[in-house]
C-alpha positions in Angstrom: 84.0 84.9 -10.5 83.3 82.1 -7.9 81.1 83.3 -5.0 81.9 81.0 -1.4 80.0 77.9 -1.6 78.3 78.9 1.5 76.7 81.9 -0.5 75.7 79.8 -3.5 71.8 79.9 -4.1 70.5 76.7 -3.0 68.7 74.6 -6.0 65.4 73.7 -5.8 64.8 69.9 -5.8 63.1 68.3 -9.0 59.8 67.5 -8.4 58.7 63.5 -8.7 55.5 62.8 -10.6 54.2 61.7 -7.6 54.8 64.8 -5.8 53.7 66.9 -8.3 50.2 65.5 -8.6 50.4 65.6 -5.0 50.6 69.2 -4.9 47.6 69.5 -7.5 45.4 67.5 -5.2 46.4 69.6 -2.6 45.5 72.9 -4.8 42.3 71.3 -6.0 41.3 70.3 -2.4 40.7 66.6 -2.8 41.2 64.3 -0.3 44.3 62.0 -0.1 42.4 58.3 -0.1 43.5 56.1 3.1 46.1 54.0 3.1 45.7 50.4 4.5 47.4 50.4 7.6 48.8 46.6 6.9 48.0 44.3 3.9 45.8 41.0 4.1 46.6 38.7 6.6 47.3 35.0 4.5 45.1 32.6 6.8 45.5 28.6 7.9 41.8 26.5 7.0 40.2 25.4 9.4 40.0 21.7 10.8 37.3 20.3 9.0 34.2 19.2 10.7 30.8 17.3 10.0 32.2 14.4 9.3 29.5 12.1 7.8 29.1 9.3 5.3 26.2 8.1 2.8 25.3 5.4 3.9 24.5 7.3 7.1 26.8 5.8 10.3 27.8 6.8 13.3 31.2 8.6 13.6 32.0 6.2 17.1 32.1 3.0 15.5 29.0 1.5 16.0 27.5 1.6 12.6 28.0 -1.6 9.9 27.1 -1.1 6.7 26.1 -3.3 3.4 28.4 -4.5 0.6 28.4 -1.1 -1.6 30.2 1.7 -1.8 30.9 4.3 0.6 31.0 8.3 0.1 32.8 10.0 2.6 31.9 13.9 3.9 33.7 16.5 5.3 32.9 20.2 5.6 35.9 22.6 4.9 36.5 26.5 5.5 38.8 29.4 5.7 38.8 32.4 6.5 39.9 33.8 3.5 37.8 31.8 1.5 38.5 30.4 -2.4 39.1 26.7 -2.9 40.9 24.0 -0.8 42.1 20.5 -1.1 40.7 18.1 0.8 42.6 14.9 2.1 40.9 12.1 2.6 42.6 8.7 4.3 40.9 5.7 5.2 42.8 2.4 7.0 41.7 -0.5 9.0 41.2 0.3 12.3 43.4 -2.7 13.4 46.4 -1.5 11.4 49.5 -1.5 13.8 51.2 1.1 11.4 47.7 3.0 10.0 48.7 2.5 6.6 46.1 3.8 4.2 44.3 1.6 2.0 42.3 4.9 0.0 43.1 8.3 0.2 42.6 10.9 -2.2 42.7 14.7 -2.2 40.0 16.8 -4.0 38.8 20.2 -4.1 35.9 22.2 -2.2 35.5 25.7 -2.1 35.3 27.2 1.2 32.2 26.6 3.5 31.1 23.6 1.3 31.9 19.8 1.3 34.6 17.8 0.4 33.5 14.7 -0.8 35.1 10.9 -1.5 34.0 8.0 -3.1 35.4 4.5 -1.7 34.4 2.0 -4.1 33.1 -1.4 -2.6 36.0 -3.8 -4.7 38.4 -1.6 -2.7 36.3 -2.2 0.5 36.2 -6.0 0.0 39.5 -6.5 -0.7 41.0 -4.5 2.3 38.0 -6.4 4.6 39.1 -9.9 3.6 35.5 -11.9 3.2 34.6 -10.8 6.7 33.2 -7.9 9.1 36.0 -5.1 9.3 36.4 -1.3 11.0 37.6 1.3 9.2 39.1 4.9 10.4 38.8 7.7 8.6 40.3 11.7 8.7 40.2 14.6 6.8 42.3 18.1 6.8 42.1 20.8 4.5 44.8 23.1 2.6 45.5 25.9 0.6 48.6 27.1 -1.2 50.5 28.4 1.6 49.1 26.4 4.8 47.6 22.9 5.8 45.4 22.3 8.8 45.6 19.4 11.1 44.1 16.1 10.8 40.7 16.0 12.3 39.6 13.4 14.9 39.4 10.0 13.1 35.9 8.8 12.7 35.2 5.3 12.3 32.6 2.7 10.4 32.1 -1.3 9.6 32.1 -2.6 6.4 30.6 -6.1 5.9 31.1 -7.8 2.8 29.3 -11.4 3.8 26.1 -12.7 2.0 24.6 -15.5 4.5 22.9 -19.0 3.0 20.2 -20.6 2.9 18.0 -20.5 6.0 16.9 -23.6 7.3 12.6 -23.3 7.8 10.8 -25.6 10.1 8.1 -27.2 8.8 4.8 -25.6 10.9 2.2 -27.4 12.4 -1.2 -27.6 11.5 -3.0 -24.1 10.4 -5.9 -22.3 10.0 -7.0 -19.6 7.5 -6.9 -16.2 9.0 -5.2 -17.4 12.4 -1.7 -16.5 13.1 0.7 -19.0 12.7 4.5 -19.2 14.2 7.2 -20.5 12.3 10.9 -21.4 13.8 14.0 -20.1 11.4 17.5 -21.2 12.2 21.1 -20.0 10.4 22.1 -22.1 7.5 25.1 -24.9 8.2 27.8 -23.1 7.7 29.4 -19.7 7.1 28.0 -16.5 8.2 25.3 -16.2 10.7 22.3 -14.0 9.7 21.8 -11.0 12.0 18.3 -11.0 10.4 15.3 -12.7 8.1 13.2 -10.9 5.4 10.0 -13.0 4.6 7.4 -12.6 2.5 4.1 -14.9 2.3 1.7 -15.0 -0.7 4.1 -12.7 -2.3 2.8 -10.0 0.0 4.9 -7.2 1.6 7.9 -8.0 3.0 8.8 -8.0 7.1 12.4 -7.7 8.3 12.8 -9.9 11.8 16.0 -9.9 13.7 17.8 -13.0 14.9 19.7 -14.0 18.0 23.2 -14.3 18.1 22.8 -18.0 16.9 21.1 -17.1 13.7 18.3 -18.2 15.1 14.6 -16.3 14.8 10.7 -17.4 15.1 8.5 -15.3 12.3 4.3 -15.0 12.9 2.5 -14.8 9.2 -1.5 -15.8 9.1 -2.8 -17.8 5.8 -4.5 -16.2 3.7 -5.8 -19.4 1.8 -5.8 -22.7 1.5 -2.2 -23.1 -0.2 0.3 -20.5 1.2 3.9 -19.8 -0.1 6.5 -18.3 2.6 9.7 -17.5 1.4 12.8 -16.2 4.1 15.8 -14.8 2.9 19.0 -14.5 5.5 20.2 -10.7 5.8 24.2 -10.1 7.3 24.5 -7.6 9.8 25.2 -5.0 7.3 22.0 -5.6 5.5 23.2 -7.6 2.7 21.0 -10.2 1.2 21.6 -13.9 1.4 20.3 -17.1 0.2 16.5 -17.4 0.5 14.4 -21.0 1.5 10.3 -21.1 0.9 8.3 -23.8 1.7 4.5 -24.3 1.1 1.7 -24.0 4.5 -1.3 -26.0 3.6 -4.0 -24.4 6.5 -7.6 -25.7 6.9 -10.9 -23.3 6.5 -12.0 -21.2 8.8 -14.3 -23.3 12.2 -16.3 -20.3 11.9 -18.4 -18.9 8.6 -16.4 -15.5 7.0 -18.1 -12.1 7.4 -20.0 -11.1 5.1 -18.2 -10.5 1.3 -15.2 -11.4 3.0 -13.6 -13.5 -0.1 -9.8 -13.4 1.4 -10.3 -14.8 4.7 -9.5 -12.2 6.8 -12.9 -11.4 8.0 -12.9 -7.7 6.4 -15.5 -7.1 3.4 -14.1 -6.7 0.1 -15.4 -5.0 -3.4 -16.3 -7.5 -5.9 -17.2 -5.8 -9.6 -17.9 -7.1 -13.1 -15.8 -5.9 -15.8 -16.7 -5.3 -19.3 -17.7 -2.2 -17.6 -16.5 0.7 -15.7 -13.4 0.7 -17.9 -12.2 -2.3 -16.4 -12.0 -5.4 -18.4 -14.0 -8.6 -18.4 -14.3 -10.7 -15.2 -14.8 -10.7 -12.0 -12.4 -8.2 -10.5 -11.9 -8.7 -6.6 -10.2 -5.6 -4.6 -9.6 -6.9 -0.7 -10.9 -4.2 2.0 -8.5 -2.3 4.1 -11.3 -2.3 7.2 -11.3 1.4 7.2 -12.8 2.0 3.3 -10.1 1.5 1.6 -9.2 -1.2 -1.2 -6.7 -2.0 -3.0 -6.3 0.2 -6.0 -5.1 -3.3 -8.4 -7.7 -6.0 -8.4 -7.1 -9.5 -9.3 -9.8 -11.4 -11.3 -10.8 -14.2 -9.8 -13.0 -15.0 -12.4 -10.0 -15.7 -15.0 -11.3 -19.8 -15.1 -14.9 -18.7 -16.4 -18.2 -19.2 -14.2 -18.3 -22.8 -15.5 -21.4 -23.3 -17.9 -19.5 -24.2 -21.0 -16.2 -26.6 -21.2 -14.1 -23.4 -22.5 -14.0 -21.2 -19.7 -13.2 -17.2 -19.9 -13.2 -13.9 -17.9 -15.9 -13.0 -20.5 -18.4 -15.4 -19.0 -19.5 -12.8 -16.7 -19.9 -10.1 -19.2 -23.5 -8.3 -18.6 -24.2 -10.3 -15.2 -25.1 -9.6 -11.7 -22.6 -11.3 -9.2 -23.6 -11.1 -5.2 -21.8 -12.9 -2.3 -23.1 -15.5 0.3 -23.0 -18.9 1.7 -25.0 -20.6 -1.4 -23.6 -23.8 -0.8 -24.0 -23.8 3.4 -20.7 -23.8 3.9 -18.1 -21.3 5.6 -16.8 -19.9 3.1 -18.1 -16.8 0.8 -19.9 -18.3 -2.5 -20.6 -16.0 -5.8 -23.8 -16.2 -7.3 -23.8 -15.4 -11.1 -27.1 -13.9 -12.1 -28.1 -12.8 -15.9 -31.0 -10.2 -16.0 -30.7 -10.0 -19.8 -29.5 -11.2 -23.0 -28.6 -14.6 -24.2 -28.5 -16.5 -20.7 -31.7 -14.0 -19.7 -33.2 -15.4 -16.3 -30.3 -18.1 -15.3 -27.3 -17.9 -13.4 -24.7 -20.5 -11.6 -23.4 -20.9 -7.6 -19.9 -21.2 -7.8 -18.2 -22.3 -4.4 -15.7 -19.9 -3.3 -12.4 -20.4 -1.9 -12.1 -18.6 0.8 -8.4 -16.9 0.2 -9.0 -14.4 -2.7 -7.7 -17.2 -5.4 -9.7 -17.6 -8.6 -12.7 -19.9 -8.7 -12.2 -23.3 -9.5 -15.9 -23.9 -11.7 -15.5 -27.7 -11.7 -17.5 -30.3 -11.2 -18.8 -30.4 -8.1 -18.0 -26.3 -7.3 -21.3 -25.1 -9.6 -24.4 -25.2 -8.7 -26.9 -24.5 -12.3 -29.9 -21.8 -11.6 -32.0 -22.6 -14.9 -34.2 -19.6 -17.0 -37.1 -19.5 -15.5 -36.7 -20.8 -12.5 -37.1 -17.2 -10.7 -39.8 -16.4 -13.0 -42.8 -14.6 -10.8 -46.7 -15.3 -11.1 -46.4 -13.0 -14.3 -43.7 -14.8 -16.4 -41.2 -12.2 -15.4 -37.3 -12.9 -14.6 -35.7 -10.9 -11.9 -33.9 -7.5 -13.4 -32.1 -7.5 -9.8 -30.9 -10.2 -7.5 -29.4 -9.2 -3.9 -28.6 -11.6 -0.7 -31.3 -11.3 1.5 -30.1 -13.6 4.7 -32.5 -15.2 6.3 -35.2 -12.7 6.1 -37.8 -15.4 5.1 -37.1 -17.4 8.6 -36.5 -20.4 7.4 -33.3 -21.0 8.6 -32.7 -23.6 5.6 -29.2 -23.2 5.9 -29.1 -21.1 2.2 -29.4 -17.5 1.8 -32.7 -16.0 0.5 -32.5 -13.5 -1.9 -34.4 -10.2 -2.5 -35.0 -8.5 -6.1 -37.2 -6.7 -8.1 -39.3 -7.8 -11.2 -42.2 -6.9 -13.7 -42.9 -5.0 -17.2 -44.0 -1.9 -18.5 -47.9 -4.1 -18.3 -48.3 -5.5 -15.3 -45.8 -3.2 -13.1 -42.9 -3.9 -11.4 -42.4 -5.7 -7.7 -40.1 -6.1 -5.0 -39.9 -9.9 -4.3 -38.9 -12.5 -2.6 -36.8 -15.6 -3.1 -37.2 -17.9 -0.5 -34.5 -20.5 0.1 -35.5 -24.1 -0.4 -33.3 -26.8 1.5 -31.0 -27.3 -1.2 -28.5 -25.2 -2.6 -30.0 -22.5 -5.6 -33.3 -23.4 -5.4 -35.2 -20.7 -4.5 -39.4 -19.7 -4.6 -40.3 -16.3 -5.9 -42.9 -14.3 -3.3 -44.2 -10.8 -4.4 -43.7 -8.7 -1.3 -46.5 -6.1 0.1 -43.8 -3.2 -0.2 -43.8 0.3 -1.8 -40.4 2.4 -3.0 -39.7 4.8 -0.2 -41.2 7.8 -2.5 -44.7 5.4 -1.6 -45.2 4.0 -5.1 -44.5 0.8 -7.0 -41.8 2.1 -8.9 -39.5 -0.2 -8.0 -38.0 0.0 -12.2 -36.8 2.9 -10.9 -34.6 2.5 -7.7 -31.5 0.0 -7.4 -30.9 -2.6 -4.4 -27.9 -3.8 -2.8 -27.5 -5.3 0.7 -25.5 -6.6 3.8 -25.2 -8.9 6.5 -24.8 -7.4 9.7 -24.2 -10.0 13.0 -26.8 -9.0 15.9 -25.8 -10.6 19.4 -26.2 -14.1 19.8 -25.0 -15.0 16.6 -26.8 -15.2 13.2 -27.4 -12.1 11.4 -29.9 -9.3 9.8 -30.2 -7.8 6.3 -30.0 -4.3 5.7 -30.8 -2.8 2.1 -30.0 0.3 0.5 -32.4 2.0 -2.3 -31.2 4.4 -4.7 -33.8 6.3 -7.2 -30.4 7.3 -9.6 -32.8 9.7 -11.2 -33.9 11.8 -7.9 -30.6 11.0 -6.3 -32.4 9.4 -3.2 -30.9 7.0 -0.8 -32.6 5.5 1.5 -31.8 2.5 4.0 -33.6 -0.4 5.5 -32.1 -2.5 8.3 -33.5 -5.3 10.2 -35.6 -7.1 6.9 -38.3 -9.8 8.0 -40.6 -11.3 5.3 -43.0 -13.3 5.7 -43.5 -16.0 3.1 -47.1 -17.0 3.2 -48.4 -13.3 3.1 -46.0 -11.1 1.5 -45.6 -9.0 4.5 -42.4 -7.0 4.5 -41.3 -5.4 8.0 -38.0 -3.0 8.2 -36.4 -0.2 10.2 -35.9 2.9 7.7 -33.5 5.7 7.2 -33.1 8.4 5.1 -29.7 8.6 4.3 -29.2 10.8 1.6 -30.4 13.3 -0.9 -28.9 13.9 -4.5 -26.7 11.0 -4.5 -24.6 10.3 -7.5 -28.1 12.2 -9.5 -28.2 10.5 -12.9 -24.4 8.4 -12.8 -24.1 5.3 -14.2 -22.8 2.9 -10.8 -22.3 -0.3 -9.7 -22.9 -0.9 -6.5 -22.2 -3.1 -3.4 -23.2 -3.1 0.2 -20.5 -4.0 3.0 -20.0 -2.8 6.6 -16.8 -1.8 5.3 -15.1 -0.3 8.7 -16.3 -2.5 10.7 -19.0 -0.5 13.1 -21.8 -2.1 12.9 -23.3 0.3 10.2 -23.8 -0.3 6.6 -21.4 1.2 3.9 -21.7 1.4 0.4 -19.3 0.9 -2.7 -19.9 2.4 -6.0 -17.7 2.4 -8.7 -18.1 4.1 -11.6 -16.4 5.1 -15.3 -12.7 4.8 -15.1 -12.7 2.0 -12.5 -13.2 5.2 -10.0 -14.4 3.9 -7.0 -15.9 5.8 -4.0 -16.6 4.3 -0.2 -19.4 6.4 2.0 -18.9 5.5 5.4 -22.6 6.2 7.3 -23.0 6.9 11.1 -25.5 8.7 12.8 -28.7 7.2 11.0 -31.8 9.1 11.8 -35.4 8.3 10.9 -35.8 11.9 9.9 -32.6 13.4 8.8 -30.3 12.6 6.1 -26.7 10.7 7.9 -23.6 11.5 8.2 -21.3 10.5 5.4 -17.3 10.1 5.2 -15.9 9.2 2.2 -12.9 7.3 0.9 -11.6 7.4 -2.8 -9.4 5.5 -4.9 -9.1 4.2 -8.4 -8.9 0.5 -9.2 -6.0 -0.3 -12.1 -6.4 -3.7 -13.5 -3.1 -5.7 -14.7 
């Protein structure tokens, strides 16, 4: 039987899988999770921005640079992140059309930079042998979108290297007194924008030129012969051609400071190798004026002191070597002194130079001091030698000298060597004078001294004494001696206590900052080498005391 289709039982609609583990989520009582309301949103990058270069320039224009190659900097982004190419274009500025002449496109990731490389043949050849502007944009894309082209920035590219730079010859000069020089642009091609000029092989100094190529440099001799060599510079920096010429100056009118071997009228640490782990000679390190010296000493004792016809650095193994006008002139002399061994008791003047070069111990530059000729009333040759100035009075024109003598017998002595009025001769006094500690020990302490000016001109010694065993440092300014009696007058100061206690030193005395007040050198295993600055001398308290440290590095 059919039954009415309107009385038909209705079916039930099959269940999807979905449905069904709808409804068991629903009977278990978990939460539905949310459903986005719309799906990501597919972003554009951004514009890029910081536009920079390496070398650095400006983004306006105004910056040339040098004949090398040229990275190029952008920073991209977007807001959905991953990695972008990066286009890079470059053209010349003047292009009618702005046809590229080097573009690339790399990758960056998102918030980081795209970078370029423009190599300088590509550089040249689009510049054409002269001075040219380049523009340069960036944009950034991903897979779906690109961004515009960001505002062009711009830079100069030069590819010229200038001649030979035409040096006029100077007029006359002087050691250690500034001299001006005139430099003009070489015949033909470009025009430097600049000069780089070095004299004595010394630092270099960049000077810019007029629009002529023309430029006026200021170096001061340093010695006797000079070497100044100029090289042009482009615009861009490049380096050109490069001229030198040789300054002959004349000697100083006025006598060099005291230990002042270079000619600049600053002090400067003279040592003797074979000792101190430096090698043998005569190793000269030029002051800074504020304690400092250069770290790599020359040896201007490479020729030899001059006593045999085969001269060698290792003639001043085991000697004493002090500064001075020995030979009356303007210039800075070394004394070579030996306390012991072979050449015991003798030594030699040799004339200095007066620019820091090596001696010259010719004929007619050395001055012979024979054994014995120092020898005091007991037989006994100096074991010390220092510059003493013109403590005696004299005023012969030579320096005296101050040292110490004797033997375990008949004691030891501080002396005098009075100046005669010819160059290294010299007559032993035994001065009235007692170690600082009050006894005669004088075997015991080391001496080293300086000239320091006084007003009117002329000058004073001042000696420090240092007992390495006790540490003790003492100083005594304003020496007088008085060669008929022995009598030894001086202004002392206490300057310090536990000095260096037991080191093995070598010492030298310089006002090496220039203040009026004594300094001393020491330097000691290694080539280490200290400077104690003094101020604030007291006749009953110990100084103050800055010092300066460095190590000196023989070649």
């Amino acid at each position: 039987m059919h039954l009415p289709s309107s009385r038909r039982p209705r079916r039930r609609p099959a269940l999807t899988a979905a449905a069904a583990l709808g409804l068991l989520i629903a009977a278990a009582g978990i939460a539905r999770p949310a459903v986005a309301s719309a799906a990501t949103q597919d972003n554009p990058p951004a514009v890029p921005t910081d536009l920079r270069t390496s070398p650095v320039t400006s983004c306006d224009g105004t910056t040339i640079v040098g004949d090398g190659d040229v990275y190029l900097y952008a920073k991209v982004s977007d807001p959905d992140g991953g990695t972008l190419g990066v286009d890079f274009v470059l053209s010349r500025h003047d292009s009618q059309s702005g046809e590229a002449i080097a573009e690339a496109r790399v990758s960056a990731a998102s918030g980081t930079n795209g970078v370029y490389l423009i190599r300088k043949d590509k550089l040249e050849s689009a510049a054409g042998g002269s001075i040219t502007e380049f523009d340069w944009k960036v944009r950034a894309a991903d897979s779906d979108h690109t961004s515009d082209w960001s505002t062009p920035c711009h830079f100069s590219f030069d590819p010229t290297h200038p001649g030979t730079p035409v040096i006029t010859e100077p007029g006359a000069s002087t050691v250690g007194q500034p001299l001006s020089i005139a430099v003009s642009a070489p015949g033909g091609g470009t025009v430097p924008a600049g000069y780089r000029y070095q004299l004595n092989g010394g630092a270099p100094v960049n000077v810019s030129a007029d629009a002529s190529g023309n430029a006026t440099i200021t170096v001061t001799p340093t010695g006797s012969t000079n070497v100044l060599s100029v090289t042009s510079v482009s615009a861009g920096g490049n380096y050109g051609e490069t001229a030198s010429i040789h300054i002959i100056s004349a000697p100083p009118s006025t006598n060099q400071a005291d230990g002042d071997l270079t000619g600049d009228d600053i002090p400067d640490l003279l040592t003797v190798g074979a000792r101190n782990g430096l090698p043998s000679g005569l190793w000269l390190a030029p002051g800074a004026g504020d304690g400092h010296v250069s770290t790599s000493p020359t040896d201007i004792g490479v020729n030899g002191d001059g006593r045999g016809s085969h001269g060698s650095p290792t003639d001043f193994d085991g000697s004493t070597v002090i500064t001075g006008r020995f030979t009356g002139g303007a210039e800075q002399d070394v004394l070579v002194y030996f306390p012991s061994g072979t050449y015991a008791g003798s030594g030699v003047v040799v004339k200095g130079n007066g620019d820091g070069s090596p001696l010259n111990p010719v004929s007619g530059n050395t001055i012979n001091m024979y054994g014995g000729s120092l020898q005091d009333v007991y037989g006994d040759n100096p074991v010390q030698l220092a510059n003493a100035g013109n403590i005696s009075g004299r005023s012969t024109g030579y320096p005296d000298l101050i040292g110490i003598s004797g033997d375990s017998a008949n004691g030891y002595a501080l002396n005098l060597y009075a100046s005669g009025f010819n160059a290294g001769l010299f007559f032993p006094v035994t001065l009235n004078a007692t170690t600082p500690d009050g006894t005669a020990d004088w075997n015991d302490w080391t001496v080293t001294t300086a000239q320091l000016p006084v007003p009117g001109g002329g000058s004073s010694t001042a000696m420090f004494l240092w007992n390495k065993s006790t540490g003790e440092l003492d100083l005594w300014e304003n020496l007088a001696a008085d060669p008929e009696t022995g009598d030894l007058t001086y202004t002392a100061y206490p300057v310090a206590t536990g000095w260096h206690t037991g080191a093995a030193l070598s010492l030298r005395a310089a006002d090496a900052n220039g203040d009026g007040v004594p300094d001393l050198w020491a330097v000691s295993e290694g080539g280490a080498v200290t400077t104690d600055l003094f101020t604030d001398l007291s006749g009953t308290a110990p100084a103050t005391v800055t010092r300066v440290t460095g190590t000196l590095t023989a070649p």
